[in-house]
C-alpha positions in Angstrom: -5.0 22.8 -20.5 -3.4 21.7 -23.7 -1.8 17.7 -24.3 1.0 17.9 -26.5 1.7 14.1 -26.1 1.5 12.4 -29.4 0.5 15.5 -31.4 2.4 17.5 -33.8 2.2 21.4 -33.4 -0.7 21.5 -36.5 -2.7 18.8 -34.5 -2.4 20.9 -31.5 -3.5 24.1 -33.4 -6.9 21.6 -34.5 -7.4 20.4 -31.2 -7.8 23.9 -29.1 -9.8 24.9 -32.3 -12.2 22.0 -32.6 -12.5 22.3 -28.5 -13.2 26.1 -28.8 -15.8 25.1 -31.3 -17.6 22.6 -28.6 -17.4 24.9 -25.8 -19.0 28.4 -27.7 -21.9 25.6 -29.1 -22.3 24.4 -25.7 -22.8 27.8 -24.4 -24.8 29.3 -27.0 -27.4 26.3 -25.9 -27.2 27.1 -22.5 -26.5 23.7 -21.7 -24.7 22.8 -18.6 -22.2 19.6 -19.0 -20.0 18.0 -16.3 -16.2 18.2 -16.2 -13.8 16.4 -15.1 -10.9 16.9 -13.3 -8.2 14.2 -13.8 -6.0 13.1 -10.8 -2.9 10.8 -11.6 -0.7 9.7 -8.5 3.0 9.6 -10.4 6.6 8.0 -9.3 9.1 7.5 -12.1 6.2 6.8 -14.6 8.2 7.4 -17.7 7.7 4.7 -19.0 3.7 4.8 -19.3 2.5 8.3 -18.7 2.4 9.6 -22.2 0.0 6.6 -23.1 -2.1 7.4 -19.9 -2.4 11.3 -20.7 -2.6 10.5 -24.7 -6.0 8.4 -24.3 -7.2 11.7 -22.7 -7.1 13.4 -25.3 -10.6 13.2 -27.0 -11.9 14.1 -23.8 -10.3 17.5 -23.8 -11.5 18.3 -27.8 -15.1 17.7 -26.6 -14.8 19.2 -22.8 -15.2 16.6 -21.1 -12.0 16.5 -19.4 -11.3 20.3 -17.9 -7.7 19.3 -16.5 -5.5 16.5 -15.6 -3.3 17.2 -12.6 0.0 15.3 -12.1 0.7 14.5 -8.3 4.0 13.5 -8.3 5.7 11.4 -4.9 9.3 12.8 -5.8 10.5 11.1 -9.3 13.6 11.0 -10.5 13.2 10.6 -13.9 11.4 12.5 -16.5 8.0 12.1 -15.5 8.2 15.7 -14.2 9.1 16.8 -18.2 6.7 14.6 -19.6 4.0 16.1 -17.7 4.4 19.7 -18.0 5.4 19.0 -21.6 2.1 17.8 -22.3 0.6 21.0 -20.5 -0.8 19.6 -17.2 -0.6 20.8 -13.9 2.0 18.9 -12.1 2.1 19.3 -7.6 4.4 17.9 -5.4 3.5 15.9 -2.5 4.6 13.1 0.1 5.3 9.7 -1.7 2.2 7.5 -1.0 -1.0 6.9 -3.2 -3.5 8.0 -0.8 -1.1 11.3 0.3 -0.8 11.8 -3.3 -4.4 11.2 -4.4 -5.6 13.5 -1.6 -3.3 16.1 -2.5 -4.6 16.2 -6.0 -8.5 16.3 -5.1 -7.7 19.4 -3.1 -6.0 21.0 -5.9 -9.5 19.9 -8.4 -11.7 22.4 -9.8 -13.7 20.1 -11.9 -17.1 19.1 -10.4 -16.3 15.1 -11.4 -12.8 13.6 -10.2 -11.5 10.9 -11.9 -8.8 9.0 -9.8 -6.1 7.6 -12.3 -3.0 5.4 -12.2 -0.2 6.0 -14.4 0.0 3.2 -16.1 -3.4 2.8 -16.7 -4.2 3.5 -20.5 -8.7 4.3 -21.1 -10.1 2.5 -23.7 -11.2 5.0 -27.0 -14.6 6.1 -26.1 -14.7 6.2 -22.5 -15.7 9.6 -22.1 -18.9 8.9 -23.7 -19.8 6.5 -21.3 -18.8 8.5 -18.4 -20.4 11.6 -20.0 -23.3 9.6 -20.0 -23.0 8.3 -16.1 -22.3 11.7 -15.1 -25.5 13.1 -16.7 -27.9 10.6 -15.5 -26.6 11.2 -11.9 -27.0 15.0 -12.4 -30.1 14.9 -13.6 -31.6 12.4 -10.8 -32.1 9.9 -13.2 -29.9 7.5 -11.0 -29.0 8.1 -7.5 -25.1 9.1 -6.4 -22.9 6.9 -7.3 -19.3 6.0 -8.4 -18.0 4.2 -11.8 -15.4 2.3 -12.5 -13.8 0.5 -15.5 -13.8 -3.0 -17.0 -10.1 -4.3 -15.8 -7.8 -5.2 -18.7 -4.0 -5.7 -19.1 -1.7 -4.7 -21.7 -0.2 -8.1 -22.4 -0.8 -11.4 -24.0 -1.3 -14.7 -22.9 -3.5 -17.0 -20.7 -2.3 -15.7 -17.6 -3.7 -12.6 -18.4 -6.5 -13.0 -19.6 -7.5 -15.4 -16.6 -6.7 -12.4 -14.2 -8.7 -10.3 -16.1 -12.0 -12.7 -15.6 -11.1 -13.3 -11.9 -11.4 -9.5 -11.8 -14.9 -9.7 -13.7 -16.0 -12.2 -11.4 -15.3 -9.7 -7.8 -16.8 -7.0 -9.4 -20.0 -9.0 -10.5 -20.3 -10.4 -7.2 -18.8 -8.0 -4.7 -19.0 -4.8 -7.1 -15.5 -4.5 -5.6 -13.4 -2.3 -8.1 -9.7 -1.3 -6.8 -7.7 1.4 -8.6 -6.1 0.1 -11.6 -10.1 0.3 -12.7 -9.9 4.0 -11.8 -12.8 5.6 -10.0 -14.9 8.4 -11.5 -17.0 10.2 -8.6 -19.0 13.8 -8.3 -17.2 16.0 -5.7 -20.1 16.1 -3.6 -20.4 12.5 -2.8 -16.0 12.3 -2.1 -16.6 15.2 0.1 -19.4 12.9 1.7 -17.5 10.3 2.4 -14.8 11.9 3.9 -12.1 11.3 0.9 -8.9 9.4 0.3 -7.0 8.9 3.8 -3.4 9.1 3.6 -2.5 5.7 3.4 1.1 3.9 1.8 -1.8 1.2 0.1 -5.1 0.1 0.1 -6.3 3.7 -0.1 -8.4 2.5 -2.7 -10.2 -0.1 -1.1 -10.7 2.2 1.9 -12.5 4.6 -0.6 -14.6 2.6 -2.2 -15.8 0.3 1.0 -17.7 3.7 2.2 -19.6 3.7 -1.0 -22.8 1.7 -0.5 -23.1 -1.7 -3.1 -25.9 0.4 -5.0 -23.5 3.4 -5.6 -20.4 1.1 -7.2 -21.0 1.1 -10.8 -19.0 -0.8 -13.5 -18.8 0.9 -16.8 -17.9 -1.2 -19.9 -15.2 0.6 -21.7 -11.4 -0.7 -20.4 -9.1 0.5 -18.3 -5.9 -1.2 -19.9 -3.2 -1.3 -16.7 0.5 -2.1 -17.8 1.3 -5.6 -17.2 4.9 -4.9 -16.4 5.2 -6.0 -12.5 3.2 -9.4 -13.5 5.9 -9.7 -16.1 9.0 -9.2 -13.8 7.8 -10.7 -10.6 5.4 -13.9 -12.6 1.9 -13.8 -12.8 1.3 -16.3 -10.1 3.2 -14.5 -7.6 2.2 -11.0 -8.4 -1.2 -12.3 -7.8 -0.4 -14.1 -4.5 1.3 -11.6 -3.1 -2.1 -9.0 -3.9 -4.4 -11.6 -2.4 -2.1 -11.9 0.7 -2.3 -7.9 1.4 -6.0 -7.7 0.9 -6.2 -10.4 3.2 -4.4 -8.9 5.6 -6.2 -5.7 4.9 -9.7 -7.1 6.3 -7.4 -8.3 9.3 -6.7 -4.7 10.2 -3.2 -5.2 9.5 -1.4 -1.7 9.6 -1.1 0.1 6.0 2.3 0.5 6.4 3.3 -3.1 7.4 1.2 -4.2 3.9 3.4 -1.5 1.9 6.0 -2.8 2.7 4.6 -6.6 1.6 3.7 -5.3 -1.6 6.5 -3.4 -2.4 
């Protein structure tokens, strides 16, 4: 897999190189590293993927990051171009997040998945950290578990910054991340616990209830999510409108009836 996204055709030629390099070391010490296979749901993401798959790219030089696969709901604009421009593998599935996310774990071959927005941008040095998860777990060090990141938004402001610490303060207490955090889990333990279901919303929160408090960590590197619909719709009623579908959600109100709330 090659990312062309923000690099010039020399750059490109460095990057394969200097992976190359990190692979032939890595097998000459015999030394057996996770990888990670990227899975980004995608509807008319235009607008953000380049950033998303650009942040990835460090990961790829040092093998961390074996692919990235696109799952895209049916887009009509050029998020189709923009990923197979930047050389990931881009499938075709049933609009819906959890349809979409589903369809994209099947299609893995990495033994780590790490479950990705679109407009979700990971802070410089995140692989590191999730290198370093991802060995500990491997090596018994720490028991199965899941990671997600620190919750950040790309815009300024008090508003956004006081979402951002209500989102601290679940995670601290509940250890409740949702998907704009993304989620980075072995394949074993999603096979375990059954996978995404195919649901229009709250397919993350579905995921990550079946994981036991102990096996929900929070890493500290960002995941910087695009502030766009808090823009266009206002902060206080974005936010509303999120509390009033998770609410809803522990009522056993239907999936579909809560997409269709949360638009």
């Amino acid at each position: 897999m090659a990312f062309y996204i923000g690099v010039d055709r020399e750059q490109s030629k460095n990057i394969l190189a200097a992976r190359s390099t990190v692979i032939a070391g890595r097998c000459a010490n015999a030394i057996v590293h996770p990888m990670i296979s990227v899975v980004i749901p995608s509807f008319n993401a235009e607008a953000t993927l380049g950033s998303t798959l650009a942040a990835l790219v460090p990961a790829v030089v040092d093998g961390v990051v074996q692919e990235a696969i696109i799952v895209d709901g049916g887009s009509t604009d050029e998020t189709a171009a923009i990923a197979e421009a930047a050389g990931t593998r881009l499938i075709q599935a049933q609009r819906g997040r959890g349809v979409q996310l589903q369809a994209g774990a099947a299609a893995a071959r990495g033994d780590w998945l790490l479950f990705l927005h679109a407009d979700t941008v990971l802070d410089p040095g995140w692989a590191e950290e999730a290198e370093g998860f991802m060995e500990r777990v491997a090596t018994g060090r720490r028991a199965p578990a899941a990671a997600a990141f620190r919750f950040a938004l790309d815009d300024d402001g008090l508003m956004p910054r006081l979402l951002e610490w209500l989102v601290a303060l679940r995670c601290l207490l509940f250890a409740l991340p949702y998907g704009d955090q993304g989620l980075l889990i072995s394949r074993d333990l999603y096979r375990k616990l059954g996978g995404f279901q195919p649901l229009p919303l709250m397919e993350d929160v579905d995921l990550v209830r079946r994981l036991k408090r102990y096996q929900r960590v929070m890493l500290k590197s960002r995941a910087v999510t695009s502030g766009a619909r808090y823009r266009n719709e206002g902060y206080i009623a974005r936010s509303l409108r999120n509390l009033s579908c998770i609410t809803l959600y522990y009522l056993r109100v239907p999936a579909r009836v809560l997409a269709r709330l949360y638009g």
